[in-house]
N, C-alpha and C positions, 0 to 999 in steps of 0.2 A: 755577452757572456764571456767570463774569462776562461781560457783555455791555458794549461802549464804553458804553450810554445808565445804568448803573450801577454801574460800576468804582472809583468814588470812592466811591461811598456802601455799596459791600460792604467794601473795604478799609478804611475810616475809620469811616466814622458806626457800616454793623450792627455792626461788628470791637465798638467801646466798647461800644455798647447791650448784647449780648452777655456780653462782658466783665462789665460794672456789672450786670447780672441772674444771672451766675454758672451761664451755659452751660458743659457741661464741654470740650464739641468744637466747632472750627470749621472746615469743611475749606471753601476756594476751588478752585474750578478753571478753572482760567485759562487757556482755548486759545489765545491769543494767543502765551503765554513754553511752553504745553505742560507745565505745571507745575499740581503741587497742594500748595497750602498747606495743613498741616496744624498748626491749633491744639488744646492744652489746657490747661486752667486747673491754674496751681500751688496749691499751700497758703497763696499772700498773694494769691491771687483775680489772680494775673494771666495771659496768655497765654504759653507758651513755644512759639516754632516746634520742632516735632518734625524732626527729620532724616529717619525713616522714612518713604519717597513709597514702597515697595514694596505694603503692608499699613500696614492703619489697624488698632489694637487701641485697642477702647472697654471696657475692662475684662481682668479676668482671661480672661473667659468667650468674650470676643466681639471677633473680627478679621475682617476683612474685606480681600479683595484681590483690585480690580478688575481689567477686563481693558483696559489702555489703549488700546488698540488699537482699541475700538471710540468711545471718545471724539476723541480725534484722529484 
């Protein structure tokens, strides 16, 4: 969850660090906009923003879908 005192360096620094190590998922959640960034790594190693804020699916096998409600 981003917090003002790390906002930059979840968006920017971890985003790359992540990126360049070849994390598959990166989800932000950002109570400020009430939004969740969801990343995954393509086939040229880089992030594409998912459209999908409903449910996260980390594989064939494996989705997940919080209940917002209790975050904001």
């Amino acid at each position: 969850m981003l917090s003002p005192s790390t906002r930059l360096k979840d968006k920017h620094t971890k985003f790359d660090l992540y990126q360049d190590f070849g994390i598959r998922y990166y989800l932000i959640v950002d109570p400020e906009d009430t939004s969740i960034l969801y990343y995954q790594l393509n086939e040229d190693g880089k992030y594409v923003l998912s459209e999908k804020l409903e449910a996260f699916e980390f594989g064939e096998d494996c989705e997940i879908t919080p209940d917002l409600s209790n975050i904001w």
